[in-house]
Backbone as JSON, one array per atom type, in Angstrom:
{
  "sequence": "XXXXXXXXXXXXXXXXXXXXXXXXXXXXXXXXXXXXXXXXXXXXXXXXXXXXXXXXXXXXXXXXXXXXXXXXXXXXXXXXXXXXXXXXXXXXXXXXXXX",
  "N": [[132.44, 171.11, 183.13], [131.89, 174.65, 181.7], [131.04, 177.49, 182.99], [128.85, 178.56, 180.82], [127.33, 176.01, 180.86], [128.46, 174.74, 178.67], [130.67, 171.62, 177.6], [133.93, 171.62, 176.65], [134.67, 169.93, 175.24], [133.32, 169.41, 173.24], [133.78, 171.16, 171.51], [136.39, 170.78, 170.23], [138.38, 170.12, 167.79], [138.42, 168.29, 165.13], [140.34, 166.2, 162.73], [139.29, 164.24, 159.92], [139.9, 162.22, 157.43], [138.32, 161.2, 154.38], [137.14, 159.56, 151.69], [135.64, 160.85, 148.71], [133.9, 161.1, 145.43], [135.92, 159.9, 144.71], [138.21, 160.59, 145.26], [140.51, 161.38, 148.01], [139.77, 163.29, 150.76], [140.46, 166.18, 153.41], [138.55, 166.78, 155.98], [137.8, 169.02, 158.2], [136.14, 169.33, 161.42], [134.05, 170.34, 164.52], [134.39, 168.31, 167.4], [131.62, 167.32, 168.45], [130.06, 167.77, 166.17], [130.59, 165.9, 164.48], [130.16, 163.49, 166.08], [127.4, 163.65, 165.62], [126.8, 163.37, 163.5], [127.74, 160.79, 162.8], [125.71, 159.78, 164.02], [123.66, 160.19, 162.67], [124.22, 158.89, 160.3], [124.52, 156.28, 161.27], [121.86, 155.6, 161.88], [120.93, 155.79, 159.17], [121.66, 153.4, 158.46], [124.54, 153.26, 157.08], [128.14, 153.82, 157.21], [129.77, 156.75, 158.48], [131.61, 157.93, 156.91], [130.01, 156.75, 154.15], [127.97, 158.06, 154.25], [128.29, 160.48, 154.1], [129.94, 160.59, 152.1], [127.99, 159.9, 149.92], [125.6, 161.97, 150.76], [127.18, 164.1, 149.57], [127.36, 163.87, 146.41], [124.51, 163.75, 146.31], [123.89, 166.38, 147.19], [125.5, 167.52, 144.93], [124.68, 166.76, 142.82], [121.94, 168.17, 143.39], [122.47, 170.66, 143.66], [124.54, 171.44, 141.72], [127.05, 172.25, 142.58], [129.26, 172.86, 145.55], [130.0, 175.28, 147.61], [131.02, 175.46, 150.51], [131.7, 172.39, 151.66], [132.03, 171.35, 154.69], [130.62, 173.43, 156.44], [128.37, 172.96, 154.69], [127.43, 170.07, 156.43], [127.19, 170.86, 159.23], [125.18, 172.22, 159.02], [123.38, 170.35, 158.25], [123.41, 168.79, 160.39], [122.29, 170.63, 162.2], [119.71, 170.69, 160.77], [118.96, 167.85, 161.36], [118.71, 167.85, 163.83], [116.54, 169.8, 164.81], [115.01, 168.83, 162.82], [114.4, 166.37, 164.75], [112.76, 167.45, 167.25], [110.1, 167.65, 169.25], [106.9, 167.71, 168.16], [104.79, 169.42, 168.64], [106.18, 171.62, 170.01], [107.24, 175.2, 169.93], [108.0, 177.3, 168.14], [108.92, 180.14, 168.97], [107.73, 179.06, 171.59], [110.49, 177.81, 172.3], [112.44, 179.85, 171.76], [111.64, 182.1, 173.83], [112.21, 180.13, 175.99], [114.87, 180.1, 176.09], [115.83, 182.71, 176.09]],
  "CA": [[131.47, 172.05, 182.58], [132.18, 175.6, 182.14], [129.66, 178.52, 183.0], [127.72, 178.62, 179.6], [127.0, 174.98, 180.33], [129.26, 173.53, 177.88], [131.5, 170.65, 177.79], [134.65, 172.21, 176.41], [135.57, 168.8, 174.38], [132.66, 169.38, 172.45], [134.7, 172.34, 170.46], [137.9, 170.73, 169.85], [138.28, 170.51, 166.08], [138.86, 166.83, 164.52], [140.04, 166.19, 161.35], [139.1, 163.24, 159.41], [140.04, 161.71, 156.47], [137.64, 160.35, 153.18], [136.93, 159.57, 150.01], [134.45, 161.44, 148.04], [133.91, 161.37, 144.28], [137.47, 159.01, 144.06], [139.61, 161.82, 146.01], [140.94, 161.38, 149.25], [140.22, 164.74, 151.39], [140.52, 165.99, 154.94], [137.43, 167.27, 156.98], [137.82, 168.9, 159.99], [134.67, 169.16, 162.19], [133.99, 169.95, 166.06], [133.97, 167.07, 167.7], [130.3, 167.59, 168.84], [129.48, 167.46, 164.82], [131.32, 164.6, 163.93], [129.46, 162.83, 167.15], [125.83, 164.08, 165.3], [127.43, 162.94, 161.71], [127.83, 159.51, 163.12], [124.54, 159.56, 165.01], [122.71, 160.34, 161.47], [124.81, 157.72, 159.49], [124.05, 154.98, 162.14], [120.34, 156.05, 161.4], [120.7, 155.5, 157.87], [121.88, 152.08, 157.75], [125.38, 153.49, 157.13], [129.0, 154.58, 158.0], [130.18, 157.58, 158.36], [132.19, 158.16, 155.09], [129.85, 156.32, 153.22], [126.78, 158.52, 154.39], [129.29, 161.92, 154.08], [130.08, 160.6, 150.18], [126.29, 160.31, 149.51], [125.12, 163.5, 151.11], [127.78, 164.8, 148.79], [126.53, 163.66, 145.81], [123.05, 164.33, 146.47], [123.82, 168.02, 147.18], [125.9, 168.07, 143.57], [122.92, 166.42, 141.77], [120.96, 169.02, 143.5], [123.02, 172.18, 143.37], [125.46, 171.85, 140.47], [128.51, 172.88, 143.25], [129.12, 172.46, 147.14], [131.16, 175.99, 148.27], [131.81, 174.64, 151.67], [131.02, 170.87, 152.17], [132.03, 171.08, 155.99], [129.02, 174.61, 156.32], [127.12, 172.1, 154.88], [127.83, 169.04, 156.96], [127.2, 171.83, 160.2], [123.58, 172.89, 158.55], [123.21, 168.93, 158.11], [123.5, 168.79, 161.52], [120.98, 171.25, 162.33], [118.54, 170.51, 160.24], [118.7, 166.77, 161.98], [118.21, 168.3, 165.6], [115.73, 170.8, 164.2], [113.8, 167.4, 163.11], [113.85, 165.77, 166.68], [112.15, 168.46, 168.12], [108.91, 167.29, 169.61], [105.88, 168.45, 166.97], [104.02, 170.71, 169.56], [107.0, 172.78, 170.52], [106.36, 176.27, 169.02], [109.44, 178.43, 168.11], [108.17, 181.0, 170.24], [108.26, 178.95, 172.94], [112.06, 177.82, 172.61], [112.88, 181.45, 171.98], [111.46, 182.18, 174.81], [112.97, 179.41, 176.98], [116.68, 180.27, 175.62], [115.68, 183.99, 177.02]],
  "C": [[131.91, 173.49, 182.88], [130.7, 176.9, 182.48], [128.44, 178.35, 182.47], [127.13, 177.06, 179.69], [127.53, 174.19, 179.56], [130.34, 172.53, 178.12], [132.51, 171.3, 176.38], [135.24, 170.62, 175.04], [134.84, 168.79, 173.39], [133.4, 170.13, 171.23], [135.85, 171.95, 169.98], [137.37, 170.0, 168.38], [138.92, 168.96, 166.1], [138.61, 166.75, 162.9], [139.78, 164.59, 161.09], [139.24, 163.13, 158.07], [138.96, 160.76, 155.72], [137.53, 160.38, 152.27], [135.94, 160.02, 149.58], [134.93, 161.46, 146.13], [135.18, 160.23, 144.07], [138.12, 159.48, 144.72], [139.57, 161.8, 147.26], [140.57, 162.79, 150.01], [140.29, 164.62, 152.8], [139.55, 167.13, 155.31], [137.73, 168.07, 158.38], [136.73, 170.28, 160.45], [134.85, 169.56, 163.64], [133.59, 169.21, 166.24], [132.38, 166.36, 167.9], [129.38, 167.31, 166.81], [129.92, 166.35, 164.45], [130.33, 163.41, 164.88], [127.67, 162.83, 166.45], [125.9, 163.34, 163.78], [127.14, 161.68, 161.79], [126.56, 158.96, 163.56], [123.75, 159.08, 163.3], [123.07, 158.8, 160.36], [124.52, 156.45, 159.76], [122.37, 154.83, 161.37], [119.55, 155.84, 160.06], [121.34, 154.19, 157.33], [123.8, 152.1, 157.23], [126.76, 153.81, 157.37], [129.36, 155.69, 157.7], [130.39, 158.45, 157.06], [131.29, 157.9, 154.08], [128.71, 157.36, 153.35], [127.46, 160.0, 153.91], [128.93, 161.95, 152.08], [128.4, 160.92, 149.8], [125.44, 161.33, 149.46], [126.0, 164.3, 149.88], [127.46, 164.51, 146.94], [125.45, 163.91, 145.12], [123.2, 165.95, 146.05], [124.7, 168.45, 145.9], [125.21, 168.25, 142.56], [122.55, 167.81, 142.05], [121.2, 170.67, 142.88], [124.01, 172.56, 142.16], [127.14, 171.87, 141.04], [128.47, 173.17, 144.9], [130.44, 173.67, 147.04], [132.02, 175.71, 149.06], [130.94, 173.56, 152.3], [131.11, 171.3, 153.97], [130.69, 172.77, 156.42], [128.03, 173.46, 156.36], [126.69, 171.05, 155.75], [127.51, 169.54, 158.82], [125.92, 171.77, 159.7], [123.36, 171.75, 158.77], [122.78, 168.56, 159.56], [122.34, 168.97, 162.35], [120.1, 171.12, 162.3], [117.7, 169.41, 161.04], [118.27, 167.02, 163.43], [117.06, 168.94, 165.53], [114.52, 169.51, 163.74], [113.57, 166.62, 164.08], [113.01, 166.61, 167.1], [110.7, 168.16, 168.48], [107.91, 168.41, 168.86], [104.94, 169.4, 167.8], [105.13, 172.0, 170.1], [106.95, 173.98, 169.35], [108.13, 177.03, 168.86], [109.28, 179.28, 168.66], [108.62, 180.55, 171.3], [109.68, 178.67, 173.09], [112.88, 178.68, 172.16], [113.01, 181.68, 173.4], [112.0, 181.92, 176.41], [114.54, 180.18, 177.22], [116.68, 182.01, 176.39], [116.2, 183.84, 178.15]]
}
């Protein structure tokens, strides 16, 4: 652990290889997202790739055009931690805390 609390392995960058749409590409993720990617995919009955392709998909249906899939795949992320969050916690207060 360094100072800030973090685990330094969390940051190291991993690429990964999948198929989307038919086309082979390469991903690369901090490890720490890829670890949350997998979490969500498990969650959905899914693997990895297959939950990645889908999300991708979805967000073409939705939007017409994906700038940067891996942004999104990071927000994705977010959003999923951002929904754990016990329903009484106030944003305020984990402002506050992080103070």
């Amino acid at each position: 652990m360094r100072a800030a609390g973090q685990d330094p392995e969390g940051y190291r960058l991993v690429n990964r290889s999948i198929r989307i749409g038919g086309h082979s590409t390469s991903i690369q993720l901090e490890a720490t997202f890829w670890t949350l990617l997998d979490e969500i995919a498990h969650g959905q009955g899914m693997t990895a790739p297959k939950f990645l392709s889908t999300l991708y998909d979805e967000a073409l249906e939705t939007n017409g055009h994906i700038p940067n899939f891996a942004s999104m795949l990071r927000i994705t992320c977010a959003l999923y931690l951002r929904d754990r969050q016990p329903l009484d916690s106030e944003p305020s207060e984990l402002t506050n805390k992080a103070a």
